[in-house]
C-alpha positions as CSV (number, residue, x, y, z in Angstrom):
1,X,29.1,30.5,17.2
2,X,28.6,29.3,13.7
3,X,28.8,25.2,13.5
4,X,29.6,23.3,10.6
5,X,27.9,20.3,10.1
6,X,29.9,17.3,10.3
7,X,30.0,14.5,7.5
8,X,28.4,11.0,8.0
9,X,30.5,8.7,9.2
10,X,29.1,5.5,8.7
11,X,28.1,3.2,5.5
12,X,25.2,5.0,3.4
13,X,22.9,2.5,1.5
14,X,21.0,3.4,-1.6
15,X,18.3,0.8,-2.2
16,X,16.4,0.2,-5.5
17,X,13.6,-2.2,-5.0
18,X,12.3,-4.5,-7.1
19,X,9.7,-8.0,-6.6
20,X,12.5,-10.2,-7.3
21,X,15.9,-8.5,-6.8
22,X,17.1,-5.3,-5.5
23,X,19.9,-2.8,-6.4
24,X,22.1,-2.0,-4.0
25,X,25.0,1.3,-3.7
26,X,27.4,1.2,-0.9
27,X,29.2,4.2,0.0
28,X,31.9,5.1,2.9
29,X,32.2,8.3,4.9
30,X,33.9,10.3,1.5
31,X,31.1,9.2,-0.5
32,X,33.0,7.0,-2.3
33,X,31.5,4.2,-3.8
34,X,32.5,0.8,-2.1
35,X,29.9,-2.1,-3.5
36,X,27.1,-1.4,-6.3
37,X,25.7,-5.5,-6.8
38,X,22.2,-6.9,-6.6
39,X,20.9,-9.2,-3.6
40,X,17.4,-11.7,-4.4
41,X,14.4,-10.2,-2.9
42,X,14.6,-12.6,0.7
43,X,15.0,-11.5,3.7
44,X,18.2,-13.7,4.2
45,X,20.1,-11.7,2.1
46,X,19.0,-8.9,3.4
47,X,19.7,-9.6,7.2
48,X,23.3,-10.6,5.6
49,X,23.5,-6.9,4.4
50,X,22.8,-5.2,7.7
51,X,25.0,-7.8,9.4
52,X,27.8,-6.3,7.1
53,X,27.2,-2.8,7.8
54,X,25.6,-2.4,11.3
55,X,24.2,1.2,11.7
56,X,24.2,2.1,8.5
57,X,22.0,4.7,6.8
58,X,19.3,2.9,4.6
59,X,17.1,4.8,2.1
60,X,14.4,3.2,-0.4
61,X,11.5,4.5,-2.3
62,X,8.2,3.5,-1.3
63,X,7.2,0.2,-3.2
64,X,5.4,-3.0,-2.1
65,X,7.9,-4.2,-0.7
66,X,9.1,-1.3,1.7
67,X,6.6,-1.9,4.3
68,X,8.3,-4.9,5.8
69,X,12.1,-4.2,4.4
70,X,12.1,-1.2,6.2
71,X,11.1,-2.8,9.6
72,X,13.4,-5.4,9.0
73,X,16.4,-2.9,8.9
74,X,14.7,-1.0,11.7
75,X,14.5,-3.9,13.8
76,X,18.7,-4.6,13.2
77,X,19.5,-0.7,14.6
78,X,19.7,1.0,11.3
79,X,18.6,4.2,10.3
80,X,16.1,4.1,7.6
81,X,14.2,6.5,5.6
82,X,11.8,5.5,3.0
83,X,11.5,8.2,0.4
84,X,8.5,9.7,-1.2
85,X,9.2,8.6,-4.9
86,X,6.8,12.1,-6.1
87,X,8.8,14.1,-4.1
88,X,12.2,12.4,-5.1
89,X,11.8,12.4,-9.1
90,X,11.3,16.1,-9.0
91,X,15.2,16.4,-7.3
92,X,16.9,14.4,-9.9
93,X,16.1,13.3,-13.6
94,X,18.0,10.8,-16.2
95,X,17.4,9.5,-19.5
96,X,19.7,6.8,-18.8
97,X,17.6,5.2,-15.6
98,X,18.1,1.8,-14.5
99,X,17.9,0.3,-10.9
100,X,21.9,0.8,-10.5
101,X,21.6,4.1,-11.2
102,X,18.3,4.8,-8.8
103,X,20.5,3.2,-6.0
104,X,23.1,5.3,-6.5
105,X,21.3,8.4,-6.4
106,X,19.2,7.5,-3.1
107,X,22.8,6.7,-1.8
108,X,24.4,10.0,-2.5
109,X,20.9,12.4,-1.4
110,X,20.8,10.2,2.0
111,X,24.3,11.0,2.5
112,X,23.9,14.2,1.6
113,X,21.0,15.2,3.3
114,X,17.7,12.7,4.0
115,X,15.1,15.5,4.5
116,X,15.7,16.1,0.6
117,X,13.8,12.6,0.5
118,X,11.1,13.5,2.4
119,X,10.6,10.4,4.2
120,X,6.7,8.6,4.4
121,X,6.7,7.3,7.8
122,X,5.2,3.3,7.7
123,X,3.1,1.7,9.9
124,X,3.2,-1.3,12.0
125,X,2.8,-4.6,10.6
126,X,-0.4,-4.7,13.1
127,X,-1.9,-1.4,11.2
128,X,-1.0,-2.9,7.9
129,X,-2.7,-6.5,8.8
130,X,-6.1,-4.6,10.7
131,X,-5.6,-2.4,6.9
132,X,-5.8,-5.7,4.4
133,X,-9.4,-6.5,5.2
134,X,-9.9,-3.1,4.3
135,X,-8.1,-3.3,0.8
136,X,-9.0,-7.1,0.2
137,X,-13.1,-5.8,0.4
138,X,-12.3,-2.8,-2.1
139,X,-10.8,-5.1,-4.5
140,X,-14.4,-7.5,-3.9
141,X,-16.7,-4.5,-4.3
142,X,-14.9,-3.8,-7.6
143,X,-15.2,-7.3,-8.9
144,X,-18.9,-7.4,-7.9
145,X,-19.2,-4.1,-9.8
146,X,-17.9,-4.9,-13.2
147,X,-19.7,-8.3,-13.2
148,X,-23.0,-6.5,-12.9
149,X,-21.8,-4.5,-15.6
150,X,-21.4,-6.7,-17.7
151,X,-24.0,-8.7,-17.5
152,X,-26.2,-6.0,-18.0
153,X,-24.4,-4.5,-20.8
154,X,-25.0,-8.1,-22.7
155,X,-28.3,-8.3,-22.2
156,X,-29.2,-4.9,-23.2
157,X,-27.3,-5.8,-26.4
158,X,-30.4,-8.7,-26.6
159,X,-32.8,-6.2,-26.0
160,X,-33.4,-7.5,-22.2
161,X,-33.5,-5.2,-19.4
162,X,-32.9,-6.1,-15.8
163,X,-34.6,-3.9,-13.5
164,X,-32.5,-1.3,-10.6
165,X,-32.0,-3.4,-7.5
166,X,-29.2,-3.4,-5.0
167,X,-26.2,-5.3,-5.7
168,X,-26.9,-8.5,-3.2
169,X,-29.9,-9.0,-4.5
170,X,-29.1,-8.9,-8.0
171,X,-28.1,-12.8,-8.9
172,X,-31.7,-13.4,-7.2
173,X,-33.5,-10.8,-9.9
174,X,-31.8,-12.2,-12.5
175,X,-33.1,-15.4,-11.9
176,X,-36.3,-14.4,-11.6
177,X,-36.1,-12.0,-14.6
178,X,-34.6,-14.7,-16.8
179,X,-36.8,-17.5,-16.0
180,X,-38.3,-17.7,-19.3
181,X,-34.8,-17.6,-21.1
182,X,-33.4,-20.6,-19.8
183,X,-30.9,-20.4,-22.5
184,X,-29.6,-17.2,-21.3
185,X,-29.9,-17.9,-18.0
186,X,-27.6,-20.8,-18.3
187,X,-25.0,-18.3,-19.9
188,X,-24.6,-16.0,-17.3
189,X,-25.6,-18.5,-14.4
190,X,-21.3,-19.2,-13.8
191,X,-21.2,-14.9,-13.4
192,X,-23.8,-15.1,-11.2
193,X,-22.8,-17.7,-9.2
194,X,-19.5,-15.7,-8.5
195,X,-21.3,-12.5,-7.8
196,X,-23.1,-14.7,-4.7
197,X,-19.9,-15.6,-3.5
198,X,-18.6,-11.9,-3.4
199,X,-21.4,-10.8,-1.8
200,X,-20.7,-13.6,0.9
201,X,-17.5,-12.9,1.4
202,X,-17.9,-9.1,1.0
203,X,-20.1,-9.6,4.2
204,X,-17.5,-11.4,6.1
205,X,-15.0,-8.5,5.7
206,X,-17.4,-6.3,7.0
207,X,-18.6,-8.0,10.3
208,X,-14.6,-8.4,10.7
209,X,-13.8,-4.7,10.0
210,X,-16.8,-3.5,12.5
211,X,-14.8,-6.3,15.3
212,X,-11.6,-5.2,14.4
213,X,-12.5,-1.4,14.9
214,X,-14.7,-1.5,18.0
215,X,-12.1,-4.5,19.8
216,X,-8.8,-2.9,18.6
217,X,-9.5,0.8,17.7
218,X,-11.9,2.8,19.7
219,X,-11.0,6.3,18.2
220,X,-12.6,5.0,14.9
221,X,-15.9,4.9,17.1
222,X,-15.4,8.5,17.9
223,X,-15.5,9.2,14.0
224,X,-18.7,7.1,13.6
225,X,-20.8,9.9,15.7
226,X,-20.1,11.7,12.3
227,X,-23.7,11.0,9.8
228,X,-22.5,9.1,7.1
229,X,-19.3,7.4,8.4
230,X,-19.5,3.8,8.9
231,X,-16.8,1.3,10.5
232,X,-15.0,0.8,7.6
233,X,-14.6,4.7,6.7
234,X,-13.4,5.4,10.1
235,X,-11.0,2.3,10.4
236,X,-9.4,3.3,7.1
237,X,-8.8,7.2,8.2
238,X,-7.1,5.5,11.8
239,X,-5.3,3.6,10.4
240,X,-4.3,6.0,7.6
241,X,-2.8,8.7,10.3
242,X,-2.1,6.5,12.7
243,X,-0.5,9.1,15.0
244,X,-2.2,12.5,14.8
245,X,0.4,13.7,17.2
246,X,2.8,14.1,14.1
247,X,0.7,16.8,12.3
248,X,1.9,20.2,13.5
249,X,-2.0,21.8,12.1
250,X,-4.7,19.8,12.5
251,X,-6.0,21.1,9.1
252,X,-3.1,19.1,7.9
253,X,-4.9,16.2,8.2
254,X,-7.3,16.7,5.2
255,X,-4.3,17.5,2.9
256,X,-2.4,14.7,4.0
């Protein structure tokens, strides 16, 4: 016997995040639209918003801020789907977008029918904190990078050459190789002083990411059998998938 799919019955919410305010569409069980107003980015306001409409169905795009919204609403018994914005500007298009309109339209496709919004499926805040270490040191190694860069890029516009070392021992070649050119050495000597300070800290994140992945999660020791992946390589793919049960293929994985 054909069935016909019933309607949702409760509130839908369309959600248009932003860093200081978000955008908010409210429809009922017809679709109509009951509330479209902004709330301040605070999780006051929006515990006020699930206490007005318990169970309703949530959906956002992925931003900064979705990690912990979406848990929030979790937490409170709502259903929430956070919505793969690549995925979701290929269903609808408008020259006249603003965030009212975007919380409209996530709204009306939730309603409608949520696997249209191909939901990314967050982590737990535990994941995401074990992850920062991760991202904070990337953001280091970058920083490290370009200061190197440009102080070798000045000099070479001197007609000085620093010669290939490794990147902690740089500041300490530099000294050495500027010794004579105290004048230059005292106008790069605040860069290198910073890049010292990276490398130290850039050390620290990486005895914490070996703890953190040996004490916390032992299948990113199972990766490190492979040559040429280290604890923060493997720490990053676990915590990446997270739950390897939820790829049907395991070849997936590597497209994912």
């Amino acid at each position: 016997m054909k069935t016909t799919k019933q309607p949702y019955r409760r509130a839908v919410i369309g959600i248009d995040l932003g860093d200081k305010q978000h955008a908010i569409c409210v429809l009922d069980k017809n679709a109509n639209t009951l509330r479209e107003f902004s709330i301040p980015n605070h999780s006051k306001h929006l515990q006020a918003l699930a206490g007005e409409y318990p169970n309703a169905r949530i959906a956002m795009e992925v931003r900064t801020h979705s990690p912990w919204i979406s848990r929030l609403f979790t937490a409170r018994g709502m259903e929430v789907f956070v919505a793969n914005a690549r995925k979701l500007r290929a269903i609808y298009t408008n020259e006249r977008k603003s965030d009212k309109v975007d919380a409209r339209m996530l709204a009306r496709i939730a309603r409608m029918d949520p696997a249209l919004l191909h939901p990314v499926r967050r982590g737990t805040e535990q994941n995401q904190m074990d992850l920062l270490p991760i991202k904070l040191r990337d953001a280091m190694v970058s920083q490290r990078a370009a200061i190197i860069s440009s102080i070798r890029a000045s000099l070479k516009a001197l007609g000085m050459r620093l010669p290939c070392t490794s990147t902690d021992s740089f500041a300490r070649q530099a000294h050495s190789g500027l010794a004579q050119r105290t004048d230059l050495l005292a106008l790069i000597e605040p860069s290198l002083l910073a890049l010292e300070l990276l490398c130290a800290r850039i050390a620290e994140y990486d005895k914490a990411i070996t703890k953190t992945a040996a004490q916390r999660h032992p299948q990113a020791g199972k990766l490190q059998a492979i040559a040429g992946i280290g604890p923060i390589t493997s720490l990053r793919v676990v915590l990446t998938i997270e739950d390897p049960s939820r790829f049907k293929d395991v070849r997936d994985v590597g497209a994912f």
